[in-house]
N, C-alpha and C positions, 0 to 999 in steps of 0.2 A: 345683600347689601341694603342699607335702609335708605331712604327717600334724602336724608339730608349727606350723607357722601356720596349717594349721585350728584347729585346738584353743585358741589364742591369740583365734582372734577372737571376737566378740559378734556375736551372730545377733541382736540387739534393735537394735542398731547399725546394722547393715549392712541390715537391713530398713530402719530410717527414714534412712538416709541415700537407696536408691534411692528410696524413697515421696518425698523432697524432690525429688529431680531428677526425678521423672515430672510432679508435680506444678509444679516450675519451667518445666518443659518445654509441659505443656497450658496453663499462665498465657501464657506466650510465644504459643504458638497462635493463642490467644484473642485478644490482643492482637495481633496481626500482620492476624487479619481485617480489624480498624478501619482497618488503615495500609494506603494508598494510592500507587502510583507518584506523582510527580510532578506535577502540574497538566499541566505541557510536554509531559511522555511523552507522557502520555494523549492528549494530544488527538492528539499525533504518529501513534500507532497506530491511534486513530481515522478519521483523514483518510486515513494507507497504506489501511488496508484497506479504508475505501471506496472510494478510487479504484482498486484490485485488482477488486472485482466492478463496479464501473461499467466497466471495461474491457473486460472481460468482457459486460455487456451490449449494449453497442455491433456486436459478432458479431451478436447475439440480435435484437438489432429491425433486420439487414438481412437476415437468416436467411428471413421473407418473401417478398423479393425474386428466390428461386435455391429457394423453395420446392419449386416441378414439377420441378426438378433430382432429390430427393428423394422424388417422388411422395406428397408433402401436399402441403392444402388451404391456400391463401398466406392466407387470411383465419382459417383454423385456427393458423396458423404465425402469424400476427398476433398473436393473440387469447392462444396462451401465451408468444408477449415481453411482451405488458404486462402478463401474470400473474405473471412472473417480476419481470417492471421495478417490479410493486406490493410484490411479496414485499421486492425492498434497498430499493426509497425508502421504504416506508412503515415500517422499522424502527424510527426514530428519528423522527417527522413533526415535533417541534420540533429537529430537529439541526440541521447548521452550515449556512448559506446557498449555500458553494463547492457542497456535496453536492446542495443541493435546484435548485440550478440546470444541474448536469449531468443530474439526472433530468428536468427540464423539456426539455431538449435530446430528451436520447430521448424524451421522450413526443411533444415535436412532431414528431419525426421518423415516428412511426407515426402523426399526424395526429389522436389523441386530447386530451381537456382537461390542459392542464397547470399552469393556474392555482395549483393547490394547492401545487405544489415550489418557489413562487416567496416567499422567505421573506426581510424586512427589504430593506433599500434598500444599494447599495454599487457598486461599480463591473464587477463581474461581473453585478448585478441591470440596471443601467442597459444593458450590452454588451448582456444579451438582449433587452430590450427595443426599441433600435435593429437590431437584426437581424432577430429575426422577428417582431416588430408594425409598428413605424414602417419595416420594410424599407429601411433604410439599411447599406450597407456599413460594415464598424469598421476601423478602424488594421489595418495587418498585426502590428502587437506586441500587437496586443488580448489580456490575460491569459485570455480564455475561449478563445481557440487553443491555449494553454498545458496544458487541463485533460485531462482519461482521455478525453473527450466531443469532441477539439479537430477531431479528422477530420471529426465531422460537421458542425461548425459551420465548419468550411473548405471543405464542399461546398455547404455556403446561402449561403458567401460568393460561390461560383463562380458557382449559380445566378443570384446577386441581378445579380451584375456582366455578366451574359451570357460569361462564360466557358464555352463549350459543350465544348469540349475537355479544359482540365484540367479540368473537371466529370466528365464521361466516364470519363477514365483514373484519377482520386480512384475513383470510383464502383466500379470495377472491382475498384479493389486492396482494397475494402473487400468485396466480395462476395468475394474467395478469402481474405483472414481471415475468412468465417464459413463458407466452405468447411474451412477448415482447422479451424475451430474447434469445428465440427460433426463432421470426423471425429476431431479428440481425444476428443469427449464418447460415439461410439462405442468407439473404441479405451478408453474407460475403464472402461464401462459390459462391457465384452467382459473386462477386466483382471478387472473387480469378481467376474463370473458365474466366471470358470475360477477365482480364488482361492479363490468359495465352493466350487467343484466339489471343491476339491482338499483344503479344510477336511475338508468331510463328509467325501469319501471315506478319510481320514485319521479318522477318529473313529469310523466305523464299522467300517475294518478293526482299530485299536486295541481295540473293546469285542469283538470277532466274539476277537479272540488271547488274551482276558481274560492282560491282563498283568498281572505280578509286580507289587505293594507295595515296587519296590525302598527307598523311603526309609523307610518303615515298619519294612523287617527290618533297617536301617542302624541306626534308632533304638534299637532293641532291646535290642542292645549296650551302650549307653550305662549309664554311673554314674545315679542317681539325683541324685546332686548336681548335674550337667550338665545335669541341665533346669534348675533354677537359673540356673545361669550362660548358660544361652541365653537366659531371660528378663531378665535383667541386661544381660547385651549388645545387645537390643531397647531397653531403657531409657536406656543412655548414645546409643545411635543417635540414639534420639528427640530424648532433652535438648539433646544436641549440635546437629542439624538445626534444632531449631524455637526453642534459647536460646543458646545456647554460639556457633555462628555467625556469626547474625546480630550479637550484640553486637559480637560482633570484626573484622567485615566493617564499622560502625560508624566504626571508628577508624583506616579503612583513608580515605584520600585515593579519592574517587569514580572520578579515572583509570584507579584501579591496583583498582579492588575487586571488579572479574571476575577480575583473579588471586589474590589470598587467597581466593574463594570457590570458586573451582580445588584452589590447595593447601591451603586450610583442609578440604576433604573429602577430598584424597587421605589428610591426615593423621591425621584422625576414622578412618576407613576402617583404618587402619592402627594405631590405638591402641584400635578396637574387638577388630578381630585379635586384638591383642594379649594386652589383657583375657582374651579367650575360651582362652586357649592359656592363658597363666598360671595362671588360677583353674580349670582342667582340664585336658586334655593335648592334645598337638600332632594325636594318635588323633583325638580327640572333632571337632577344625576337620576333619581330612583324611573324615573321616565326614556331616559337615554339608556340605562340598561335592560329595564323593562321586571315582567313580573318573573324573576328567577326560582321562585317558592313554587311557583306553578308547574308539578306531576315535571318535577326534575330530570326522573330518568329517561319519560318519554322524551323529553328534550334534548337529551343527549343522545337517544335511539336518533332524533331526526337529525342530529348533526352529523351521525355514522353516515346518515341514507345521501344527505347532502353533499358530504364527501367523496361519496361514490359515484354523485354525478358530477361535483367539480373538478378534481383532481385528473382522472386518469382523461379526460381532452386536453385539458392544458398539456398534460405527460406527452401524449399522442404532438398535441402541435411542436412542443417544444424537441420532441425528437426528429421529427419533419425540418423543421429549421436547423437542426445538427447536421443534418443530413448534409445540407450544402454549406455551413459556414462553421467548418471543425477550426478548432481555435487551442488557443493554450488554454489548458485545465487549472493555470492561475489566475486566470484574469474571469473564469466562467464559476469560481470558488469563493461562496461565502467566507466571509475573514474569519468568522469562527471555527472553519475546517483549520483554520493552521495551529489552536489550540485546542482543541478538540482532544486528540491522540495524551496531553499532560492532565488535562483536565474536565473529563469528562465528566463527573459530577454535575459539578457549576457551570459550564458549558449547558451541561441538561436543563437545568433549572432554567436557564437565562432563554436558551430557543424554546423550550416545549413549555415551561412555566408563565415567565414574564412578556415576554415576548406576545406572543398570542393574548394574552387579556390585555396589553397596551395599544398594540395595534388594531384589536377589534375594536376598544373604545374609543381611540381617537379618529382610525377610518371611519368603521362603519360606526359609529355613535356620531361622534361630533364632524367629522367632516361630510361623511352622507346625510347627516342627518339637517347640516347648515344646505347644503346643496339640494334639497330636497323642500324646501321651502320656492326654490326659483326651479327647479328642474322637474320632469317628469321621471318616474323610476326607471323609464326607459333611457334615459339621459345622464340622471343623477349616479346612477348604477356604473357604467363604462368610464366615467368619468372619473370618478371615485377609484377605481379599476388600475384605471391608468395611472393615477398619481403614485396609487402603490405599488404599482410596478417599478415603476420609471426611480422611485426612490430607494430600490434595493438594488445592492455592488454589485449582482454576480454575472453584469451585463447582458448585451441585448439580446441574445439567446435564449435566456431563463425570460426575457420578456411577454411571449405568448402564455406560458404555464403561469405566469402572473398577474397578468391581466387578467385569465378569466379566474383565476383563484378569487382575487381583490372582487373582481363585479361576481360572483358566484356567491362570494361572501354577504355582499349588499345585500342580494333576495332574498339570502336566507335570514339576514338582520326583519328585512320588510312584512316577510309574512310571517314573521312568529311573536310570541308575546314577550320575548326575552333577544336577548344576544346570547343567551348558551350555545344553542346550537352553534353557530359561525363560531365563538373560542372552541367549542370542542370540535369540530371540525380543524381550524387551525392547529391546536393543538397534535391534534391525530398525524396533518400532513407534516409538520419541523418533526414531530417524534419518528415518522419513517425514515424520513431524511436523515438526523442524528444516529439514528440504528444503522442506515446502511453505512454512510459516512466512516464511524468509530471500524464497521464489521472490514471495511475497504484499506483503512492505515492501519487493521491489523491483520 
């Protein structure tokens, strides 16, 4: 902007116009809390992701039976499938009936009470009832063969019918999915320990090199006025995100409205740009992103090493916090898991693409970077942290794994000559998320 429309403008003006849009923007917010997927969705993603760990369970209470394979104690190996099998059925003990009857399934399968999971009367209630009380065979179209649970309730059928052979070969194919299943849970558990290895050892040689403030001495440089307009560009981000949006995703026909909330952020994204270049110079953007030309791939090596030390603490806190405050799986549920499952393309694009280079440039560019003129990085960092946590739906649970994601992200904005690292970083952690999310509703 040149010297004679500064002068032109009203600083009383331009103050209370962004003060309306921050303020239009956290009214939004606010109001978005109260609003809910769906009735349908909901319960839609309720049922996937139940029947996702009951499938999973199923491994677990035969895991027992191939126990001395593993050298545990099969009464030990018993004893944590129904601790695990207490942990998903008992999340919900008034939820849906399909759920409380595949947990009665596994629980009679390990021979323990399952009176509890047997919830209202209906025709999956009746199927189990003739099966393993009144010990009567059911229809081969019986809907309770249909469920996550249908293998074993096709081995009781075997049993009941005197079928000793397909009983046998069933029996078999189910002991090597918990074969298999058991060495995923190694191969995972081995994935988790070398990421943390690689975290720390990544942290510690980082603090051992005391590296340069590279974004600090970028900031330096800067006009005075350009913090300004970094904080200004933070505020249309916002208002855009949490009002501007939504409204207009609104007025989109629901088919088509994964694609205006596509291109309605490429476009945001792009008239934030803009904003920021206009009301300072093309300098000030090429500075807030930093030198990306600079041995690229190294930069994205350090964004892998970065994520191995951000992520799996957060993961670790925020499961510590599950621990004690299990909650509904809709309200702990980014909005995009409920289109996820139709649209998983543009979905992809939106979290793993746009998402990650908007958020890194308006967090950690323009907002750390405005807070980092008044703050120390030990300050500016948590802070920054915070905001982005606190501004994402999938409430206070996912708050810990967010906070340190957000401030994890800052450092790594701070000491390097670019913001690659933290997008590829961010990128890497929505795209695991995406991957397991799509692998869980299907």
């Amino acid at each position: 902007m040149d010297e004679k429309e500064k002068q032109s403008e009203s600083p009383i003006l331009r103050n209370l116009s962004f003060a309306v849009l921050f303020l239009a923007g956290a009214l939004s917010l606010w109001q978005k809390a109260e609003h809910q997927p769906p009735e349908e969705a909901q319960n839609r993603f309720r049922t996937q992701q139940m029947e996702f760990f009951l499938k999973i369970q199923v491994s677990l209470v035969v895991l027992p039976e191939i126990a001395d394979e593993y050298m545990q104690d099969p009464e030990e190996a018993r004893q944590q499938a129904l601790d695990s099998l207490k942990q998903i059925c008992d999340l919900d003990p008034n939820g849906n009936a399909r759920a409380g009857i595949q947990c009665a399934v596994l629980t009679a399968y390990l021979d323990a009470d399952y009176e509890k999971y047997i919830r209202g009367s209906g025709p999956l209630q009746d199927q189990f009832q003739s099966l393993y009380v009144e010990k009567k065979p059911l229809n081969p179209e019986a809907e309770l063969f249909q469920t996550a649970v249908g293998d074993l309730v096709r081995l009781r059928q075997y049993e009941l019918q005197g079928k000793t052979e397909r009983a046998q070969e069933l029996r078999e194919r189910l002991r090597q999915h918990a074969r298999e299943s058991y060495g995923s849970q190694i191969a995972v558990v081995l994935a988790v320990l070398g990421i943390l290895t690689m975290g720390l050892v990544f942290v510690v040689a980082a603090v051992r090199k005391k590296p340069v403030q590279q974004y600090g001495i970028a900031l330096m440089s800067l006009h005075p006025g350009d913090y300004r307009v970094l904080l200004e560009g933070t505020i249309l981000a916002f208002f855009g995100i949490t009002a501007l949006l939504p409204v207009l995703g609104g007025l989109i026909p629901s088919d088509f409205r994964i694609h205006g909330m596509v291109g309605g952020h490429f476009l945001l994204l792009l008239g934030i740009l803009y904003y920021v270049v206009r009301q300072s110079s093309p300098d000030t953007l090429q500075k807030i992103i930093g030198d990306w030309h600079y041995r690229p791939a190294h930069q994205l090596f350090i964004g892998f090493l970065g994520w191995c030390a951000i992520v799996p603490v957060g993961i670790i806190a925020t499961m510590a916090m599950m621990q004690s405050a299990a909650g509904d799986p809709v309200e702990q549920a980014h909005p995009i898991a409920f289109i996820l499952q139709d649209h998983f393309v543009l979905a992809f694009i939106l979290a793993v693409v746009l998402a990650p280079i908007m958020e890194e440039i308006v967090f950690r560019g323009f907002l750390y970077g405005y807070l980092r003129r008044y703050f120390s990085i030990l300050s500016a960092a948590p802070i920054t942290g915070f905001i982005f946590a606190i501004l994402h739906p999938q409430g206070y649970v996912a708050l810990p794994y967010l906070f340190m994601l957000g401030t994890g992200l800052c450092l790594m904005r701070e000491y390097n000559r670019s913001m690659i690292p933290a997008v590829f970083a961010h990128m890497v952690t929505n795209g695991l998320v995406m991957i397991i999310s799509y692998a869980m509703l299907h």
